[in-house]
C-alpha positions, -999 to +999 in steps of 0.1 A: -793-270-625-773-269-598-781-290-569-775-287-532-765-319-508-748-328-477-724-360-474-747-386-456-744-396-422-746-435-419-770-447-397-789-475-381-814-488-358-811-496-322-799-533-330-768-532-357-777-566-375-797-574-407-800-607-415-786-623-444-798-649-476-791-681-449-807-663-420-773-649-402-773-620-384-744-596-400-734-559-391-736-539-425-708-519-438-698-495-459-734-486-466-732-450-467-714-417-461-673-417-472-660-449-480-621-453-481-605-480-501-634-487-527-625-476-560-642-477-596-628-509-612-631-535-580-645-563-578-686-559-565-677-589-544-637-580-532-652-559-504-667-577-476-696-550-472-729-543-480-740-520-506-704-505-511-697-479-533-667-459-543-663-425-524-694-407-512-729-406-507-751-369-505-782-364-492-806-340-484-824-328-452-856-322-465-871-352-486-884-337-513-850-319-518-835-349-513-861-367-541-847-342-567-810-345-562-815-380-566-836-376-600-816-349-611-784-361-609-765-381-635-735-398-644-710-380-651-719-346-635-694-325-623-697-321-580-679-297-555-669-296-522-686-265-506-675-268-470-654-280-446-617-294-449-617-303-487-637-268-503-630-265-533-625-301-544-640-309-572-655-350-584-679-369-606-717-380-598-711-420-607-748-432-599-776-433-574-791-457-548-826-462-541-842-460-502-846-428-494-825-419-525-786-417-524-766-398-550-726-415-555-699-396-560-663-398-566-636-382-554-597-386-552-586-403-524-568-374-513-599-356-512-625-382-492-592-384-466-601-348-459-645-350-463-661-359-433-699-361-430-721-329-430-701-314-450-722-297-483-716-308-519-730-293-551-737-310-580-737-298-614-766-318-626-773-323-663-789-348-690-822-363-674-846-362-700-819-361-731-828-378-758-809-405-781-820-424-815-845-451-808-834-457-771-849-437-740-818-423-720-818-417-684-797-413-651-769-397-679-749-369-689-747-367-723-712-354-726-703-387-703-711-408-725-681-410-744-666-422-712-686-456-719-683-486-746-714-471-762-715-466-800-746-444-810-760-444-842-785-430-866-816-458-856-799-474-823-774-475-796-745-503-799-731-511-761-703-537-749-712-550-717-698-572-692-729-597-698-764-600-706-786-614-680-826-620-679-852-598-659-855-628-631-823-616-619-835-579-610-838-576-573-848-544-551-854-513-571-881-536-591-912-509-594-898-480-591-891-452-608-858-457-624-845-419-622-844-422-585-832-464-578-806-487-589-814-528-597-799-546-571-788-580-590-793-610-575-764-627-572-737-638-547-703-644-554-714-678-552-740-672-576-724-650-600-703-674-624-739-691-634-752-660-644-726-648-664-714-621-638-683-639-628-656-610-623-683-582-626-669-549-616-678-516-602-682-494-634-691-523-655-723-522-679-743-551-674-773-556-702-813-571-686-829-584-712-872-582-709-866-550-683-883-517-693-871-489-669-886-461-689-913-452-662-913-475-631-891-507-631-906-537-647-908-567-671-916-559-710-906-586-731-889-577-761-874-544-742-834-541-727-819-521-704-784-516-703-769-503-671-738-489-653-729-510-616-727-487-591-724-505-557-708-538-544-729-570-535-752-575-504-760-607-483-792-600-479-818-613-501-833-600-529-802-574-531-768-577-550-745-552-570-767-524-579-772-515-615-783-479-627-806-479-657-790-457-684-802-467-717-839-485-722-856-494-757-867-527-778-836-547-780-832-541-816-825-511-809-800-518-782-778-543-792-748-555-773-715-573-770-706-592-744-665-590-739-640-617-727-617-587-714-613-588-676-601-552-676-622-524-660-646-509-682-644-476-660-616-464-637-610-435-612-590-415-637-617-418-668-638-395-642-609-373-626-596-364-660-625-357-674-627-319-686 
């Protein structure tokens, strides 16, 4: 299908500040819209934003558009620049965010220099509702996912991940319907080291063991989901580097691997070069 959007305006209420996990008022930033200097690979906690994530976010006027970009979309689907300065330009969907529904996507920096808010974006979208042996895929492209540490086989689905955390961790995003939200993680970079997440990384899979995301978001012991981090860390509570749900099944079937290496799973160029 192709899908239309429009780079998102950010926006905010008549006072600027939410309030953060102490009770401190802070301005958020890097929220929405184009967002310089982020890139696939960082740090969720080298930014001192909220909710940051590399390159853009589209949206859609009407909400029941804007509903099925968000569902529609997937990883790995190919996006281009429709209007303005940069027409012509063509990126990669990386994830989604939750609220109203947010679709990420990533472009060369050369490219969001030029993009500028309003400006319309079509996505390519492909692989909701693809199927994989004995594990529910979602949020996907299957031609992606080669881009990934996944191994699939005849009964299961093999993934290395960054780490392997329990369902207690899984913030906002809880309850609803994983095809349109990301898991905020809750964690700090305080926090993170305890849980495993120390030097977690945008583009990272992160495994939540007891978390079925097949239908709405909840706990199912027994059940994993493995997921792709899409965004940077939040102060405020209950949020943290969002996770998008792309693989979901009894844990037998998904087995992982946690890795020592401190290099990015995913970088700018696995999605740029991609044919």
């Amino acid at each position: 299908m192709n899908l239309a959007g429009v780079i998102e305006t950010p926006t905010m209420p008549a006072s600027p500040y939410l309030i953060d996990v102490d009770g401190r008022p802070y301005v958020p930033l890097a929220d929405s819209g184009v967002v310089l200097g982020v890139h696939l690979g960082d740090g969720v906690f080298d930014h001192d934003a909220d909710h940051a994530a590399p390159g853009l976010t589209l949206a859609h006027a009407d909400q029941a558009a804007r509903h099925a970009l968000t569902a529609f979309a997937c990883f790995g689907n190919h996006a281009t620049v429709r209007s303005g300065a940069a027409a012509g330009a063509t990126g990669f969907v990386l994830g989604k965010r939750g609220e109203a529904g947010r679709v990420i996507v990533v472009f060369p920096d050369d490219v969001l220099a030029r993009l500028t808010p309003g400006d319309a974006v079509t996505v390519r979208a492909a692989g909701q509702g693809a199927q994989l042996p004995g594990v529910d895929l979602l949020n996907a492209d299957p031609d992606a996912l080669g881009l990934l540490p996944l191994t699939v086989g005849p009964t299961a689905v093999q993934a290395t991940v960054r780490a392997t955390v329990p369902s207690a961790l899984a913030g906002n995003g809880i309850g609803r319907p994983a095809q349109m939200w990301d898991i905020d993680l809750q964690v700090t970079a305080e926090t993170a080291a305890a849980a495993g997440l120390a030097g977690l990384r945008l583009g990272d899979l992160v495994a939540v063991d007891d978390l079925d995301v097949r239908h709405n978001a909840g706990y199912r012991r027994g059940f994993r989901t493995v997921g792709l981090i899409v965004h940077g860390g939040s102060p405020q509570p209950g949020h943290g580097p969002g996770m998008m749900p792309i693989l979901c099944g009894p844990a037998d079937r998904l087995p992982v691997t946690i890795t020592g290496d401190t290099l990015p799973m995913l970088t700018p160029d696995d999605l740029h070069f991609r044919p």
